[in-house]
MMTF fields as JSON, N, C-alpha, C and O atoms, coordinates in Angstrom:
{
  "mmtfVersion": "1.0.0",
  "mmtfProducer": "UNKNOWN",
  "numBonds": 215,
  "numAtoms": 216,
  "numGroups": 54,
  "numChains": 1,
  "numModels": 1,
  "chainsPerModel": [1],
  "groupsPerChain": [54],
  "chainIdList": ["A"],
  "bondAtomList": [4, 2, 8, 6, 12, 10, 16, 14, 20, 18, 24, 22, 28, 26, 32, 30, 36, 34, 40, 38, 44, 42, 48, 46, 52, 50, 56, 54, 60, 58, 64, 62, 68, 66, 72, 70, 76, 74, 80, 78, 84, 82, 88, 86, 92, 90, 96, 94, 100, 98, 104, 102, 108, 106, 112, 110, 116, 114, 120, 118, 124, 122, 128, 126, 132, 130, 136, 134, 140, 138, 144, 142, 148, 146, 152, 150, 156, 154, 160, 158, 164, 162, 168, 166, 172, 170, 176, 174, 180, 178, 184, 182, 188, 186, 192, 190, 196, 194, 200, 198, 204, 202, 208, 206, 212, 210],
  "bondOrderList": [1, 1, 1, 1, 1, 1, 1, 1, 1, 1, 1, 1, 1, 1, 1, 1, 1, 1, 1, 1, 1, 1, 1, 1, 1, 1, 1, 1, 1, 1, 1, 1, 1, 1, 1, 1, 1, 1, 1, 1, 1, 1, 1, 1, 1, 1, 1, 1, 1, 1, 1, 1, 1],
  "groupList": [{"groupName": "UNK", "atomNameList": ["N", "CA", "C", "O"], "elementList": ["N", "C", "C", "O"], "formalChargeList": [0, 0, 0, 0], "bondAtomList": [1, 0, 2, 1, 3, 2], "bondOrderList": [1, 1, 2], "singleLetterCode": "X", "chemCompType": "L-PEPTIDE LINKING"}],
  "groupTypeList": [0, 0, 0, 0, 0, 0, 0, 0, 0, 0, 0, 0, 0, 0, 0, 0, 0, 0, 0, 0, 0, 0, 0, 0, 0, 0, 0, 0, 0, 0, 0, 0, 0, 0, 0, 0, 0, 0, 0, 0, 0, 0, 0, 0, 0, 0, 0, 0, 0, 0, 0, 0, 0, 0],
  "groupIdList": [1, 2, 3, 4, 5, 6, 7, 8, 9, 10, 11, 12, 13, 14, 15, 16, 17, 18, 19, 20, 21, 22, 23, 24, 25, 26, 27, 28, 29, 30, 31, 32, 33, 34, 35, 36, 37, 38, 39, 40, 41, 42, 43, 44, 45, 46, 47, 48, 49, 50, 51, 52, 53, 54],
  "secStructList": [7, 3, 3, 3, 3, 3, 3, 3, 3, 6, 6, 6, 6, 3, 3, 3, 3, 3, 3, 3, 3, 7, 6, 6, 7, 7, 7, 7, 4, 4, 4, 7, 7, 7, 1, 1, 2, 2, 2, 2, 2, 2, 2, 2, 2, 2, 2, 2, 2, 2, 2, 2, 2, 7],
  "xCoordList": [3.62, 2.72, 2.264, 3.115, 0.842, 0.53, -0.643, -1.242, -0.847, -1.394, -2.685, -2.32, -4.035, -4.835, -5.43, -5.746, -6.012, -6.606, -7.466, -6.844, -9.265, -9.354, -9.257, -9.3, -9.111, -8.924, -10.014, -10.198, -10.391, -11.513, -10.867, -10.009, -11.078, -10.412, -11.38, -12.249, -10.611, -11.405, -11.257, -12.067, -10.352, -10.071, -10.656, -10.281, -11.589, -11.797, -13.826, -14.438, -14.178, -15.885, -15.921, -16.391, -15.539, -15.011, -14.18, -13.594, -13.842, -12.997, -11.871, -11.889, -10.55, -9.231, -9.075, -9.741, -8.406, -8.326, -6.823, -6.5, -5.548, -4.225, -3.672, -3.892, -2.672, -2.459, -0.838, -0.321, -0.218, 0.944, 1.695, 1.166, 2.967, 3.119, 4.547, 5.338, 4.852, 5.927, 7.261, 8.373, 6.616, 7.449, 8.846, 9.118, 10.061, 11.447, 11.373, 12.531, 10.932, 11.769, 11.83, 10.824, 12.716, 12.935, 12.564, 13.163, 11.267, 11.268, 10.764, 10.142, 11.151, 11.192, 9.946, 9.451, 9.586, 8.416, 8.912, 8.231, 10.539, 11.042, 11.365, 11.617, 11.344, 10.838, 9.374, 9.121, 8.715, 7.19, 7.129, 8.123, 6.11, 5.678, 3.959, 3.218, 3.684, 1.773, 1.402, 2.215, 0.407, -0.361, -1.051, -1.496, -1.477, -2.604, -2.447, -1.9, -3.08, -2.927, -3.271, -2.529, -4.637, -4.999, -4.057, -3.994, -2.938, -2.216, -1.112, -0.658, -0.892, 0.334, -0.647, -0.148, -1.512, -1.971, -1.956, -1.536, -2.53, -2.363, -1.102, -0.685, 0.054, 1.745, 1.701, 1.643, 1.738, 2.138, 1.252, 1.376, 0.071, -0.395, -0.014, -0.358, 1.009, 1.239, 2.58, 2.829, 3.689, 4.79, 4.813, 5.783, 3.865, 3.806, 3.385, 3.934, 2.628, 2.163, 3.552, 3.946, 3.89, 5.275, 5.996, 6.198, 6.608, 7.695, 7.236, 8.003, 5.58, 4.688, 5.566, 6.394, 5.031, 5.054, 6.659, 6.825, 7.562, 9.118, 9.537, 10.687],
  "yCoordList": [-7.915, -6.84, -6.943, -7.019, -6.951, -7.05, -5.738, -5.203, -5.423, -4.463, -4.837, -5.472, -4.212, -4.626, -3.814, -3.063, -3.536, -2.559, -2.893, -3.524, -2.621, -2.888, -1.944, -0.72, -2.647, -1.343, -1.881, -3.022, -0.877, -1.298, -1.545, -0.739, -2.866, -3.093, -3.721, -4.592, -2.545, -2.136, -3.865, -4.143, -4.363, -5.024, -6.4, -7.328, -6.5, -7.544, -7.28, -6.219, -8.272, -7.913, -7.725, -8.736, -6.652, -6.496, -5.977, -5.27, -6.327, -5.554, -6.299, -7.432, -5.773, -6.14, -6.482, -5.668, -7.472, -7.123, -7.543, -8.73, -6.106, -6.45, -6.338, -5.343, -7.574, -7.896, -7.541, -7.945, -6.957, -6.881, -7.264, -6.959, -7.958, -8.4, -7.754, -7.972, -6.836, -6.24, -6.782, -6.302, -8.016, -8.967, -9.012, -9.601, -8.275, -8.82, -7.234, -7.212, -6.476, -5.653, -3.817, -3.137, -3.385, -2.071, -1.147, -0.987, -0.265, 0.278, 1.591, 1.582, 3.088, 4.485, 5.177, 4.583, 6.25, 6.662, 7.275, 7.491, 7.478, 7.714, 6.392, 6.531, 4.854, 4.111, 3.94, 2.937, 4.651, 4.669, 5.579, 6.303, 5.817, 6.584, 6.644, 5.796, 7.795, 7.862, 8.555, 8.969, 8.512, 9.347, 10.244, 10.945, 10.546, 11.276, 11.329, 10.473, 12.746, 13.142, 11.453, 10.688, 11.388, 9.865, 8.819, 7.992, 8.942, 7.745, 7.745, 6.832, 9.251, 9.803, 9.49, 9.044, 9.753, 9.677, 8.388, 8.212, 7.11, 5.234, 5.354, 5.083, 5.635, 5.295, 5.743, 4.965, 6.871, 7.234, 7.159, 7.853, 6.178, 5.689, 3.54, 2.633, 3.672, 2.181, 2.161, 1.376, 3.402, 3.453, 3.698, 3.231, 4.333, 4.664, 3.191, 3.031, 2.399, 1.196, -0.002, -0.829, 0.204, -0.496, -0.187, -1.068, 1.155, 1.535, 0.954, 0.673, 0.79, 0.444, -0.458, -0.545, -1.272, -3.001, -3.602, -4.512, -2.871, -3.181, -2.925, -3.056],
  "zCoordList": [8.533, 8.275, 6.833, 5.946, 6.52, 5.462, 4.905, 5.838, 4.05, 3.651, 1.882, 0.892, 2.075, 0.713, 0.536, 1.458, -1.276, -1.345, -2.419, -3.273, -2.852, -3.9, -4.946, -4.823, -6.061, -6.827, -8.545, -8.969, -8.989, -10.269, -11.163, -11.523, -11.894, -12.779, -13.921, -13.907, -15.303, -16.236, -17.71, -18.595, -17.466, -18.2, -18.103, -18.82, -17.188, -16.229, -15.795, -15.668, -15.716, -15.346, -13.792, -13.272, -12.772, -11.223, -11.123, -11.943, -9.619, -8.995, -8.862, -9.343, -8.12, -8.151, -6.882, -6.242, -5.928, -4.402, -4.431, -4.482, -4.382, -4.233, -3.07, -2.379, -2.56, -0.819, -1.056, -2.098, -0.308, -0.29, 1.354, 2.423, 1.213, 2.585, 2.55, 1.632, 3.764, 4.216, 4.973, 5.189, 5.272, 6.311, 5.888, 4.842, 6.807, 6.499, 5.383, 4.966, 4.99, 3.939, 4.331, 4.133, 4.714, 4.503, 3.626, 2.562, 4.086, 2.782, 3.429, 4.491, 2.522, 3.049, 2.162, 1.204, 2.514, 1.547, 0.005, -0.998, 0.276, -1.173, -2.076, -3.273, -1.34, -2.197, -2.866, -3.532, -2.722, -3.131, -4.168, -4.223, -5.185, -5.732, -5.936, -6.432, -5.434, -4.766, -6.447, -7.274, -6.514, -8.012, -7.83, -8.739, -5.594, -5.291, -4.191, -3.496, -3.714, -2.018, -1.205, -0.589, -1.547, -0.876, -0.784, 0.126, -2.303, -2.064, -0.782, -0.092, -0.797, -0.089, 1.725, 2.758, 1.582, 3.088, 3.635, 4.779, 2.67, 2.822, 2.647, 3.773, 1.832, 1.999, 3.761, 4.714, 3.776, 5.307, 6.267, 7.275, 6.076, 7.441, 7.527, 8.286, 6.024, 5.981, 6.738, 7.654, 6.114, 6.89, 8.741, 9.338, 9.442, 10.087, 11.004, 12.093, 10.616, 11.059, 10.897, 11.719, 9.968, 10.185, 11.159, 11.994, 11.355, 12.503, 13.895, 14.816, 13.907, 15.374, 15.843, 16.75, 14.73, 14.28, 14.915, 15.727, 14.33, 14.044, 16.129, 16.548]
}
């Protein structure tokens, strides 16, 4: 299970495109920390797609 998102990056002339791959690792939404309702809604429609998955 893999997961991407872009994100703007100021340091840089563009954008960011970060891929993260879940494969093989346990992880709970209290391993996460969100900055924003939105983040909290992508954590728990990423966790939720894992449990499918598993």
């Amino acid at each position: 299970m893999s997961y991407s998102g872009i994100f703007p990056h100021h340091r840089a002339d563009g954008d960011v495109l970060r891929t993260k791959s879940l494969h093989g690792i346990r992880i709970t939404a209290d391993d996460v920390v969100v900055a924003s309702d939105h983040g909290r809604e992508l954590l728990d429609y990423a966790l939720a797609d894992l449990s499918r998955a598993a």
